[in-house]
N, CA, C and O of each residue as an XYZ file, in Angstrom:
548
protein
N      -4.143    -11.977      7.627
C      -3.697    -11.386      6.379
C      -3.175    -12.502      5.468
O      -2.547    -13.461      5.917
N      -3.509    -12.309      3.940
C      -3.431    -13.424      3.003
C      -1.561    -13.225      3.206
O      -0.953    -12.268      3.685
N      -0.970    -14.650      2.581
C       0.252    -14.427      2.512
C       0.879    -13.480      1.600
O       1.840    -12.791      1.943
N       0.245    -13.427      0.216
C       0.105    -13.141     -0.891
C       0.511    -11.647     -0.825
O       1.296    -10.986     -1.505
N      -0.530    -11.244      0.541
C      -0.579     -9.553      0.815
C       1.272     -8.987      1.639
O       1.855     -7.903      1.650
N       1.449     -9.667      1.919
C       2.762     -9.822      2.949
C       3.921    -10.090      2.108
O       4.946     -9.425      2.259
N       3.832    -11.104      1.149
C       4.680    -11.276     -0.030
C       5.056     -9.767     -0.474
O       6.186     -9.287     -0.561
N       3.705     -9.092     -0.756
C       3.688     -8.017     -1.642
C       4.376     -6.980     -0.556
O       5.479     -6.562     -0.908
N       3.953     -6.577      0.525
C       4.690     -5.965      1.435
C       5.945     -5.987      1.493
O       6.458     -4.885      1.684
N       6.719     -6.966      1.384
C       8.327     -7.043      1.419
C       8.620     -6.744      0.505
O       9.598     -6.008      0.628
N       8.282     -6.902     -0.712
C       8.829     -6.632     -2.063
C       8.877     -5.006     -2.136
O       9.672     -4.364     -2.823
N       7.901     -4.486     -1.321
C       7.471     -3.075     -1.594
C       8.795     -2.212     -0.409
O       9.695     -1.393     -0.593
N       8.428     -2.719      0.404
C       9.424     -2.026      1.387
C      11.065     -2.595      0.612
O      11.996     -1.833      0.349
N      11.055     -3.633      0.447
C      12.982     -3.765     -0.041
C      13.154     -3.374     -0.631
O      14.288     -2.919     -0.480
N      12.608     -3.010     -1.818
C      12.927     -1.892     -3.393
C      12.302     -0.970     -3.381
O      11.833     -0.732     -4.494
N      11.918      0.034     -2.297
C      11.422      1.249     -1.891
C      10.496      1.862     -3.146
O      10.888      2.763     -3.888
N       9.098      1.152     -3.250
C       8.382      1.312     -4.505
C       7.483      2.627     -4.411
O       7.087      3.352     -5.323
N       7.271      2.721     -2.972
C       6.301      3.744     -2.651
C       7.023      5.094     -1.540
O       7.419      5.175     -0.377
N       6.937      5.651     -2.277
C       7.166      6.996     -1.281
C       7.065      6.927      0.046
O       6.295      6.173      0.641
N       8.335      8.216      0.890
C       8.156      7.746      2.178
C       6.698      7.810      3.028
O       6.249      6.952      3.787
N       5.981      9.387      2.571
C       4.388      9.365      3.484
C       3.618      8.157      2.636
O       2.604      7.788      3.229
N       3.849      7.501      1.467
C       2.507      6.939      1.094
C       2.779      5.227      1.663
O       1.901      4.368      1.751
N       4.599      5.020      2.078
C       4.636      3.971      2.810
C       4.761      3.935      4.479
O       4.887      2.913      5.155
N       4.709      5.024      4.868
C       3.923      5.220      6.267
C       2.665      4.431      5.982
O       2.576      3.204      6.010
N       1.430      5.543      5.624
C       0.194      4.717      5.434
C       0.393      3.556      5.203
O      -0.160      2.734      5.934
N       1.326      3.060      4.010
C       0.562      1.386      3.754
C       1.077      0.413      4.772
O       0.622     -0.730      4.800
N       2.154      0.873      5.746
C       2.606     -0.015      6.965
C       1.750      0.004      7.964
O       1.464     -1.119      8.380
N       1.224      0.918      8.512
C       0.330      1.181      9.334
C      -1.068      0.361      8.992
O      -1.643     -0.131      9.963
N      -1.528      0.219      7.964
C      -2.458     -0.356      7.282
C      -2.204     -1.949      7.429
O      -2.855     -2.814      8.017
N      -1.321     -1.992      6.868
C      -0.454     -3.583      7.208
C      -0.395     -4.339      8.543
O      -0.600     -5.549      8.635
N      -0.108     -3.557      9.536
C      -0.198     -3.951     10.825
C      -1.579     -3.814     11.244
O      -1.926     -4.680     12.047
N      -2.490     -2.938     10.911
C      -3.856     -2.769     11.729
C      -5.037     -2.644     10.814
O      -6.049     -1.990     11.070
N      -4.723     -3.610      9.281
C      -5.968     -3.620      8.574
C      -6.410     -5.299      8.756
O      -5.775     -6.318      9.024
N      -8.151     -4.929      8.397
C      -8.652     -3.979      8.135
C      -9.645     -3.266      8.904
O     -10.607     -3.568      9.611
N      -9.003     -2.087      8.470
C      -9.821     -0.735      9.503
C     -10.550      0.888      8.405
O     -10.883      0.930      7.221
N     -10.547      1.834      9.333
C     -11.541      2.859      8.393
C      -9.899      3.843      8.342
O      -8.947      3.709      9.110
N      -9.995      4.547      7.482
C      -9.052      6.126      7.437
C      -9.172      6.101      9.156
O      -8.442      5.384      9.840
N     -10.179      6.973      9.706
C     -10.130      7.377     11.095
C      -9.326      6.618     11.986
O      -8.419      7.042     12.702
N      -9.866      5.123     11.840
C      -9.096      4.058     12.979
C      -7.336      4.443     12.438
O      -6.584      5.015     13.228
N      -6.905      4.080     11.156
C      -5.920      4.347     11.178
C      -5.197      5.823     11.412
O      -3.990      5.901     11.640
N      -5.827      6.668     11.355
C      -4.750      8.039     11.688
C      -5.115      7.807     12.750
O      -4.104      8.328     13.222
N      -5.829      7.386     13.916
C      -5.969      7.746     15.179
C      -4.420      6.830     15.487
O      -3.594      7.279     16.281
N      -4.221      5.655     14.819
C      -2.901      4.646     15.673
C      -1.821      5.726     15.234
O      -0.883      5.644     16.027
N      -1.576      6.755     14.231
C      -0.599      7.530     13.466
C      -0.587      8.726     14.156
O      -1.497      9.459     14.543
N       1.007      8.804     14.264
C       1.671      9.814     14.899
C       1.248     10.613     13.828
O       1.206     10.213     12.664
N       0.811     12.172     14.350
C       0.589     13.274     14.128
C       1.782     13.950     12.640
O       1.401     14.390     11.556
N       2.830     13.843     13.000
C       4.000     14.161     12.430
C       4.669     13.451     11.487
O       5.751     13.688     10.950
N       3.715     12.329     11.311
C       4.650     10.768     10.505
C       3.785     10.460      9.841
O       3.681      9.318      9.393
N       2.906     11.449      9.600
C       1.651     11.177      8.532
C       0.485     11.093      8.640
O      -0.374     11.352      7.797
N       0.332     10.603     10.033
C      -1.345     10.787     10.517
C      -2.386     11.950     10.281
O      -3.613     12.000     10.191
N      -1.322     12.892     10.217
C      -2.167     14.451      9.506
C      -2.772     13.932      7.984
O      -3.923     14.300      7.749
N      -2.332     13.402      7.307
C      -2.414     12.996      6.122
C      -2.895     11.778      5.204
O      -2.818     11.583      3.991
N      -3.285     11.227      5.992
C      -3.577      9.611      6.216
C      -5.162      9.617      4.647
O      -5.367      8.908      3.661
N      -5.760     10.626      5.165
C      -7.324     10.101      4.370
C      -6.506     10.490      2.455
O      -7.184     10.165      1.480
N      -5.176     11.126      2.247
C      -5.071     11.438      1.058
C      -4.342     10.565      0.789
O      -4.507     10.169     -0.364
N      -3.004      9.674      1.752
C      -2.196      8.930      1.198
C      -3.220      7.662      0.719
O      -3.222      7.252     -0.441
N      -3.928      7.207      1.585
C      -5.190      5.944      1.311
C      -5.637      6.003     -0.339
O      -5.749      4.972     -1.003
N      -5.852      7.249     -0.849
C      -6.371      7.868     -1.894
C      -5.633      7.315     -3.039
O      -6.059      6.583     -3.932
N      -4.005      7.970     -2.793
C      -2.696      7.591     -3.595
C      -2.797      6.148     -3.583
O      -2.798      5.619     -4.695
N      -2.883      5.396     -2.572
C      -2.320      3.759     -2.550
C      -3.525      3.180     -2.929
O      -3.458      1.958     -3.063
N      -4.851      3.804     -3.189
C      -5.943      2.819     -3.674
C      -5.750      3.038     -5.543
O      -5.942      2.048     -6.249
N      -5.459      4.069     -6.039
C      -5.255      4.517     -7.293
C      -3.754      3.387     -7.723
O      -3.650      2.390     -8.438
N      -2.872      4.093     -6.954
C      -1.875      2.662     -7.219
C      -1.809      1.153     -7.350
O      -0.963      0.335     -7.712
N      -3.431      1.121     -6.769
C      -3.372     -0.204     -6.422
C      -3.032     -1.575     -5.383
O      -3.443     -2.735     -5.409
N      -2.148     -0.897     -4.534
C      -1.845     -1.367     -3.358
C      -2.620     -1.680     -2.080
O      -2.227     -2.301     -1.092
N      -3.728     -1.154     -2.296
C      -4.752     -1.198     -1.200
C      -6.481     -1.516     -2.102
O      -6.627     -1.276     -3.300
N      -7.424     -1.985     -1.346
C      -8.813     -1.928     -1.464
C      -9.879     -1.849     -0.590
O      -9.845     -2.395      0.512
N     -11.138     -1.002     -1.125
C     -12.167     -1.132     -0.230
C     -12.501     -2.801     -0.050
O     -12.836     -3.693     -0.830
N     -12.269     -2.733      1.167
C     -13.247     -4.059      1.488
C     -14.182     -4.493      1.597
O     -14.609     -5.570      1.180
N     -15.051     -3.040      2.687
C     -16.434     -3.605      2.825
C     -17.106     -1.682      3.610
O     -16.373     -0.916      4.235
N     -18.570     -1.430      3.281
C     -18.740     -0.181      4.293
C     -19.104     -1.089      5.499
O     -19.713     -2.149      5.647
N     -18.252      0.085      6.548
C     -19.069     -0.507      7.780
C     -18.645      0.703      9.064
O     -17.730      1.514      8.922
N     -19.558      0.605     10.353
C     -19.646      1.441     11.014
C     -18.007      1.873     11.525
O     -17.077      1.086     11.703
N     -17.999      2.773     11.625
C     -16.321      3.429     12.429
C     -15.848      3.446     13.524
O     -15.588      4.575     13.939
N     -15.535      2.294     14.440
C     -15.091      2.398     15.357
C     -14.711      3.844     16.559
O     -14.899      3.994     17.767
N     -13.946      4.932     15.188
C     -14.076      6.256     16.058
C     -14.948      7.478     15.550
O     -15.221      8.401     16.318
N     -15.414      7.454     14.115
C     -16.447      8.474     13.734
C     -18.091      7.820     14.275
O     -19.075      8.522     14.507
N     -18.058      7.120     14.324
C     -19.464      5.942     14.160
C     -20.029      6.225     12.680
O     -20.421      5.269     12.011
N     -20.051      6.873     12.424
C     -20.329      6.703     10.526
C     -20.246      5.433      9.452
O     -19.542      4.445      9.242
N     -20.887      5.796      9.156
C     -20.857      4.312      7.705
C     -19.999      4.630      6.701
O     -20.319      5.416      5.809
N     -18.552      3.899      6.781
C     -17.414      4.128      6.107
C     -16.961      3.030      5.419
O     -17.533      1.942      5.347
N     -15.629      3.430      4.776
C     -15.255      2.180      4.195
C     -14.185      1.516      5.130
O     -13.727      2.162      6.071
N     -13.799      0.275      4.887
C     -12.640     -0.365      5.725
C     -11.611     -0.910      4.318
O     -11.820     -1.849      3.550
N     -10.659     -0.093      4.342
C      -9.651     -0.846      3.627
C      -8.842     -2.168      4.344
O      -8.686     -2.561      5.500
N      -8.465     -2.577      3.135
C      -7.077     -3.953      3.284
C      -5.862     -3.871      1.902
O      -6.015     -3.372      0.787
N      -4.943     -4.400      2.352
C      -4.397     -4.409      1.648
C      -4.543     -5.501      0.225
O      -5.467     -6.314      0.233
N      -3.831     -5.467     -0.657
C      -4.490     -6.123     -2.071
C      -2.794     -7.146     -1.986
O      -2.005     -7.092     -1.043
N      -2.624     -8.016     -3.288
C      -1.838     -8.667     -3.619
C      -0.798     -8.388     -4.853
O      -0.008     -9.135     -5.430
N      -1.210     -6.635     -5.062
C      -0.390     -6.160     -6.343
C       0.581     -4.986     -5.722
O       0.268     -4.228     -4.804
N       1.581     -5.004     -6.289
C       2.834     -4.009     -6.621
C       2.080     -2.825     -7.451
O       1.411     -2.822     -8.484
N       2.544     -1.700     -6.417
C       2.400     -0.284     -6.833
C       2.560     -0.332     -8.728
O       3.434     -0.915     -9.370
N       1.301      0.558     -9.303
C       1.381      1.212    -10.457
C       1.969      2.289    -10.395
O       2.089      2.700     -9.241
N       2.426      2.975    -11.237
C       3.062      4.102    -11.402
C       1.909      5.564    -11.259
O       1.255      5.873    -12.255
N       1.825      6.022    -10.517
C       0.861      7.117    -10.569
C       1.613      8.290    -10.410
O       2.623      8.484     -9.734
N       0.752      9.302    -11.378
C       1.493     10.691    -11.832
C       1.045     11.532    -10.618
O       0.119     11.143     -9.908
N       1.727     12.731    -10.371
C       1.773     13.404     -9.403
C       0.230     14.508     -9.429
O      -0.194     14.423    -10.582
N      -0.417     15.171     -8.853
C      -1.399     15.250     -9.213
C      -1.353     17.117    -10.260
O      -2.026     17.629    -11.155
N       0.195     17.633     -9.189
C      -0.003     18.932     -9.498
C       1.244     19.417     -9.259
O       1.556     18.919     -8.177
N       2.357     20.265     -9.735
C       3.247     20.433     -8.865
C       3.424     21.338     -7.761
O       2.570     22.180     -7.483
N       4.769     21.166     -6.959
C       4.763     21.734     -6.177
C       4.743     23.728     -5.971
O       5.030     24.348     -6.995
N       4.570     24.166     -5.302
C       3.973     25.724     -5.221
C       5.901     26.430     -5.409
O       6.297     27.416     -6.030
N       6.642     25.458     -4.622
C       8.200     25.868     -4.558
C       9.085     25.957     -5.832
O       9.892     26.842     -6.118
N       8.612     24.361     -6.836
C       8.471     23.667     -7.937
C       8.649     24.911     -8.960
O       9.696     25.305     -9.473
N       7.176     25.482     -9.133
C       6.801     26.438    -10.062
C       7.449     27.390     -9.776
O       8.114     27.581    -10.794
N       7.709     28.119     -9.080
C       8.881     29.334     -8.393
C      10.208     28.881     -9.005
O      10.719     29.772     -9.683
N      10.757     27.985     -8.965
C      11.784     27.828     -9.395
C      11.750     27.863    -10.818
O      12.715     28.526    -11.197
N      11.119     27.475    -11.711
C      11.244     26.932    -12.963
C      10.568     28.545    -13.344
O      11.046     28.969    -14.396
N       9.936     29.145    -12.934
C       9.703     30.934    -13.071
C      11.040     31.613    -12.654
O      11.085     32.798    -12.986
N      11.824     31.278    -12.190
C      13.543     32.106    -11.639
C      14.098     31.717    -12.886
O      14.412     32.524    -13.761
N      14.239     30.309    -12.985
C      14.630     29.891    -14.030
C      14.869     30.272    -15.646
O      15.849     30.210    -16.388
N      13.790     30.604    -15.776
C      12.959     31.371    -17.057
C      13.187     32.658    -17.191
O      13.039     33.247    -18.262
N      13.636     33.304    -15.923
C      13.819     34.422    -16.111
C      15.622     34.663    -16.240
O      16.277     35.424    -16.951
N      15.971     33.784    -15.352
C      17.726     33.831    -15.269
C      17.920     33.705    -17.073
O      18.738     34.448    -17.616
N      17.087     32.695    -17.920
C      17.390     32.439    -19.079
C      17.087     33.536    -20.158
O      17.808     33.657    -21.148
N      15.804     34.470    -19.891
C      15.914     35.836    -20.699
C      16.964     36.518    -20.399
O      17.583     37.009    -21.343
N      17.472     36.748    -18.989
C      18.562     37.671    -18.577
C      20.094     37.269    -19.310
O      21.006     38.049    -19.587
N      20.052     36.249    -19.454
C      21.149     35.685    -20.502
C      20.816     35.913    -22.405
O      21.657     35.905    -23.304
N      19.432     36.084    -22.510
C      19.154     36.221    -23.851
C      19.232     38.009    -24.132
O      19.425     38.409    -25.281
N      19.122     38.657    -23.376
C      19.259     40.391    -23.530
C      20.466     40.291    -24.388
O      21.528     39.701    -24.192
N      19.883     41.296    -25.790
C      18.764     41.817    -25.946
C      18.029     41.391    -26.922
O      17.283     42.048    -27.649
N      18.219     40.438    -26.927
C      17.905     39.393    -27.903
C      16.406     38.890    -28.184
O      15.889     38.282    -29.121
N      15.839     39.509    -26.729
C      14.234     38.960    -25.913
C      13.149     39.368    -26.975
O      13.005     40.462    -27.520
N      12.306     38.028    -27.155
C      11.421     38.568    -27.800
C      10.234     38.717    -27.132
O      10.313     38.255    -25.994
N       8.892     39.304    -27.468
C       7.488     39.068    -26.691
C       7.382     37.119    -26.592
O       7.721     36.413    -25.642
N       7.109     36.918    -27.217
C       7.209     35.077    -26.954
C       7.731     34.873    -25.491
O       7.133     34.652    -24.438
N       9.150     35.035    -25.820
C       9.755     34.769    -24.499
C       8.985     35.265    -23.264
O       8.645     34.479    -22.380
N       8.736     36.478    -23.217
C       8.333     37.433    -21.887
C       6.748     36.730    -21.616
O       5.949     36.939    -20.703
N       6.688     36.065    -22.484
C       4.776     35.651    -22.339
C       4.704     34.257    -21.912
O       3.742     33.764    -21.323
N       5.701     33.693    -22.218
C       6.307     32.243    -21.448
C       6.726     32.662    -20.217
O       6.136     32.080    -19.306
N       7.493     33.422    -19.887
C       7.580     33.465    -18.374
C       6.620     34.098    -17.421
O       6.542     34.048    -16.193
N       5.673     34.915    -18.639
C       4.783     35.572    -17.697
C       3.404     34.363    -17.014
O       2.899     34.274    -15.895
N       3.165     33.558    -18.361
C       2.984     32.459    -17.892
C       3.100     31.699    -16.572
O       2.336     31.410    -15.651
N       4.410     31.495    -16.882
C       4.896     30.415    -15.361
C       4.863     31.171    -14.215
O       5.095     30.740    -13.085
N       4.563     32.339    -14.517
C       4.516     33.548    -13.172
C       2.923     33.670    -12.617
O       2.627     33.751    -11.425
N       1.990     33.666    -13.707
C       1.029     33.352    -13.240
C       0.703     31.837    -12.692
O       0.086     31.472    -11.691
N       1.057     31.434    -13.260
C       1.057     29.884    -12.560
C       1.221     29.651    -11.233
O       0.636     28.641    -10.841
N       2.065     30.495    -10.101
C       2.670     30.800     -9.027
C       1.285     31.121     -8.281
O       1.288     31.494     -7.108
């Protein structure tokens, strides 16, 4: 591994740049790249992200923190895959893709706690904004 890549590793882990599942993946990656998605969730505990491994790869290649290296056969699919490595850049800022299902529930309670304070004051507007965020749910 370049030094360059390891540089970037410490910097990332001491000022906690990347989220805890998306810096699972990139440690795991760190220690055992370069390899395919498969090779790495197979070394990943079930519970610590390995369930999740082919989406965090996804996040940290968009961020930038990671790259395809090269296709090549899969050690555990046998398939013609890609093998990531890690890169020499500090996480970009990447937006979330969608929010959460709990997220939207709340900010729909929300909306509604805030008409219940506007009675009777409520207009259709209002009720069509929350009906909104209710469909959203």
């Amino acid at each position: 591994m370049r030094q360059t890549s390891i540089s970037c590793y410490n910097t990332i882990k001491s000022n906690g740049l990347l989220s805890k599942r998306r810096f699972q993946a990139y440690e795991f990656l760190c220690n055992h790249a370069p390899c395919t998605a498969s090779e790495l969730q197979a070394k990943m505990v079930y519970k610590d992200g390995g369930r999740d491994v082919q989406k965090r790869l996804s996040e940290l290649r968009k961020s930038g923190v990671i790259s395809e290296k090269r296709v090549r056969e899969c050690r555990i699919t046998g398939q013609k895959v890609i093998e990531w490595e890690l890169t020499n850049k500090l996480p970009k800022k990447i937006r979330p893709i969608t929010t959460t299902k709990s997220h939207r529930i709340k900010k729909a309670i929300l909306a509604l706690a805030v008409l219940r304070t506007k009675s009777p004051n409520i207009t259709d507007e209002d009720w069509l904004s929350v009906a909104g965020l209710i469909d959203k749910i």
